[in-house]
C-alpha positions in Angstrom: 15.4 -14.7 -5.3 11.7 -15.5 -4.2 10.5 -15.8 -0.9 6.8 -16.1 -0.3 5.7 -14.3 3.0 2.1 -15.7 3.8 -1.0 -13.8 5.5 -0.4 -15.8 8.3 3.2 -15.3 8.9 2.1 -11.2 9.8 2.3 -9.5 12.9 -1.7 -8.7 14.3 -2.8 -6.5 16.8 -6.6 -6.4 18.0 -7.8 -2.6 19.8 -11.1 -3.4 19.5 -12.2 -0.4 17.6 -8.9 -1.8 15.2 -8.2 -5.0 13.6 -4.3 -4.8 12.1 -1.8 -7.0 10.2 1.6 -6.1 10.0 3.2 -7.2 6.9 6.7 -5.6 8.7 7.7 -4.5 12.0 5.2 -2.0 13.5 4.5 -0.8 17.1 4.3 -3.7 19.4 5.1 -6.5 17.0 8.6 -6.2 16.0 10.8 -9.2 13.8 13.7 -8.4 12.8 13.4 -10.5 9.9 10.9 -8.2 8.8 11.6 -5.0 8.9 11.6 -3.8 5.6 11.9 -4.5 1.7 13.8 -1.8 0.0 13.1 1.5 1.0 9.1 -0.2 1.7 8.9 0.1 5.5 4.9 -0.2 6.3 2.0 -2.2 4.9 -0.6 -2.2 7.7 -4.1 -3.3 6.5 -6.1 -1.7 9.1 -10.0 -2.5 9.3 -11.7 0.6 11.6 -14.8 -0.2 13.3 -17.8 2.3 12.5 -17.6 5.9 14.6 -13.7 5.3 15.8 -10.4 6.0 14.1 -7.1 7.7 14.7 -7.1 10.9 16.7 -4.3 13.6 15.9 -1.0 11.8 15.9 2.6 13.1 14.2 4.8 12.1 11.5 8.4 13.3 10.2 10.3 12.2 6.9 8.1 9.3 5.7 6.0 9.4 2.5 2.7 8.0 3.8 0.0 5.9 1.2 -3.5 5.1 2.4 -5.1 2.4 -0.4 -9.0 2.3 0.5 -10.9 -0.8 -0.4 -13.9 -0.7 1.2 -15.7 2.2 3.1 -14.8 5.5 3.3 -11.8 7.6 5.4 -11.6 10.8 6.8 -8.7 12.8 6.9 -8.0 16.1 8.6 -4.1 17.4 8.9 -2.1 20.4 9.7 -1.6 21.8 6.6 -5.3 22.3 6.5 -7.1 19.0 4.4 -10.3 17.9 5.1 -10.9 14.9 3.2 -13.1 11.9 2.7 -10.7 9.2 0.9 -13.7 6.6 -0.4 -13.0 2.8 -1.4 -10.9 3.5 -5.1 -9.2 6.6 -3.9 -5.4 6.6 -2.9 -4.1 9.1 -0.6 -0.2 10.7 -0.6 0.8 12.5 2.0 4.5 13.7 2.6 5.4 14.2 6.5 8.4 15.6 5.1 9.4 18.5 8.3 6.0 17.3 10.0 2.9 17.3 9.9 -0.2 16.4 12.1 -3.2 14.2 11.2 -6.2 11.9 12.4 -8.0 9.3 10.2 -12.1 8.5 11.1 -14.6 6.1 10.3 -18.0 8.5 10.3 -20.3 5.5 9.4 -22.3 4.6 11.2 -22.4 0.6 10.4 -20.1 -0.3 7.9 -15.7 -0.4 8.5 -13.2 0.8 6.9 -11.0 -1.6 5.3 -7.9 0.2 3.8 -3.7 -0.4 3.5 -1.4 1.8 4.9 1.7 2.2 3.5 5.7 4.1 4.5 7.7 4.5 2.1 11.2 6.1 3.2 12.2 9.1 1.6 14.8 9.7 -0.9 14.9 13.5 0.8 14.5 14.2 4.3 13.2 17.7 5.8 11.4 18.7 2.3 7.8 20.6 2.5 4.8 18.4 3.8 2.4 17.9 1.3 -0.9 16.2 0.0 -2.6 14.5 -3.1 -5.7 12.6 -3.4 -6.9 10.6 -6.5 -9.2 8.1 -7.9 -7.8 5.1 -10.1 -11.0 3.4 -11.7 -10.9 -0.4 -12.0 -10.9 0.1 -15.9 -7.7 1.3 -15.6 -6.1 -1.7 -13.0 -8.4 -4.5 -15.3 -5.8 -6.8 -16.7 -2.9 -4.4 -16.5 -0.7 -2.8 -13.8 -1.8 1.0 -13.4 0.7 3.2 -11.8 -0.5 4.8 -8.7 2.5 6.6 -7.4 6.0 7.3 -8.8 8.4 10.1 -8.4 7.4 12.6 -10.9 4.1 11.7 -10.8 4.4 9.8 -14.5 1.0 8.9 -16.4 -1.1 10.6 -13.7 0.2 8.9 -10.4 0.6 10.3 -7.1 4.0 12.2 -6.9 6.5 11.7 -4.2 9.4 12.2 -2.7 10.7 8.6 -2.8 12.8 6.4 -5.1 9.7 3.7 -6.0 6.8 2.9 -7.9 3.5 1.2 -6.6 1.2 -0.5 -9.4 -2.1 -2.2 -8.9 -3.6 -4.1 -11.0 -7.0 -6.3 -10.9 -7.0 -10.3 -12.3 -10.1 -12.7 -13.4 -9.6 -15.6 -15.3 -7.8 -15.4 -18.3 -6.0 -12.2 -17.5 -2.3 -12.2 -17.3 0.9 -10.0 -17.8 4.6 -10.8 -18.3 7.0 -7.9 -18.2 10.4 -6.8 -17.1 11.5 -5.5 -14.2 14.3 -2.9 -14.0 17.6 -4.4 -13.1 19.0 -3.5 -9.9 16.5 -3.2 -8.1 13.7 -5.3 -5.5 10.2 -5.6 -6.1 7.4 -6.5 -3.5 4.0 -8.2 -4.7 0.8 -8.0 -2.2 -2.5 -9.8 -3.2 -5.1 -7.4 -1.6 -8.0 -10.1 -2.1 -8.8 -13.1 -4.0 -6.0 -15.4 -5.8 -3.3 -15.2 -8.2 0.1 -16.6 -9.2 2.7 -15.0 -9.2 6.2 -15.9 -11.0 4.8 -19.6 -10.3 4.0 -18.9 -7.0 0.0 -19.3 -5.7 -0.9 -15.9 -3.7 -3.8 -15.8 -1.8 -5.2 -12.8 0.0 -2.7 -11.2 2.5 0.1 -12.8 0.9 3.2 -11.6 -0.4 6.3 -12.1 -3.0 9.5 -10.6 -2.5 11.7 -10.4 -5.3 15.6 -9.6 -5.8 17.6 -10.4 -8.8 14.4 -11.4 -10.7 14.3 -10.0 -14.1 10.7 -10.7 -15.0 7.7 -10.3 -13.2 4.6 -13.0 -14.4 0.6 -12.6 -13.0 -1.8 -15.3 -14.1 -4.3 -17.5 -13.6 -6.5 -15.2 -11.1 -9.6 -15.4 -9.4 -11.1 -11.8 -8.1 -7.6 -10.6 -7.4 -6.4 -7.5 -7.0 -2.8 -6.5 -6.4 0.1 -4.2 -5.2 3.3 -4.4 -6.9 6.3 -1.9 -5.6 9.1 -1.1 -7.9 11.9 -0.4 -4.7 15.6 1.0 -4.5 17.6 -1.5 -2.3 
């Protein structure tokens, strides 16, 4: 099964200080359509205007992701991080029994443009916990570079979640075919630019769901870069 879900088609909700689209159900725009692929319960791409951001707020049993594309993001928790998360970095952070946080934009002229994504849990109550690290476009050119797994495999971030996220960056004559493990979903989302995807033309902000597939096809890409999740049902 395919089913393309297009930028369009997302929730959006405009703060002012915060421009956000909803790939699935999220504060004040709910569809119960979308709710959810898998165990994938949030991609948000949030764009944070220059000296605002998110003041202390609190999160239980979720494994949080923040992908940063453009700018840079400050981070400050409970368990005691102070952080700058700049464009290339990837963020993990495991609310596990709670924690605290608050995300800023310190520039003084330029947004922040970054994904955040929930992943439920495999395990609830377990330890809080952090990890930061940079993936360099060498390693996402032409392939898919895992970025965060349960055992933290081939470098990734590590967490407490039955899924893998992969991204990968396409130009031109840059493709992949490979399978994907049987029993299980998968979610494609084209950050920017274009790319096709199992015969289906992506453009930025869209997404492919799959179930049942067994092979997962990128071509024929212009500046793309993309997120591909590896999900329990």
């Amino acid at each position: 099964m395919l089913q393309v879900r297009k930028s369009g088609e997302r929730g959006f909700a405009d703060h002012g200080w915060l421009r956000s689209f909803h790939s699935f159900s999220f504060a004040g725009y709910h569809d119960p359509a979308h709710m959810g692929w898998g165990n994938l319960r949030v991609i948000n791409e949030d764009r944070v205007a220059p000296g605002a951001g998110f003041g202390g707020h609190s999160h239980r049993d979720m494994e949080i992701i923040s992908y940063v594309l453009e700018g840079a993001l400050a981070h400050q928790d409970s368990l005691g991080n102070v952080e700058s998360i700049p464009a290339g970095e990837v963020q993990r952070m495991s609310a596990g029994t709670g924690v605290t946080h608050s995300e800023f934009n310190h520039s003084k002229g330029e947004p922040v443009h970054f994904l955040q994504i929930w992943i439920e849990p495999d395990a609830r109550g377990v330890k809080p916990g952090y990890e930061q690290k940079r993936f360099d476009a060498q390693d996402k050119r032409g392939r898919l570079r895992l970025v965060a797994s349960p055992d933290g495999a081939a470098g990734s971030l590590s967490m407490h979640a039955d899924a893998r996220l992969f991204a990968g960056l396409f130009d031109g004559a840059e493709a992949l075919e490979q399978p994907l493990p049987a029993g299980r979903k998968a979610y494609v989302h084209l950050v920017r630019g274009a790319l096709e995807v199992n015969g289906q033309p992506l453009t930025a902000g869209d997404a492919l769901l799959l179930d049942n597939e067994s092979t997962l096809s990128l071509a024929h890409g212009r500046d793309a870069e993309v997120l591909v999740f590896d999900l329990a049902r």
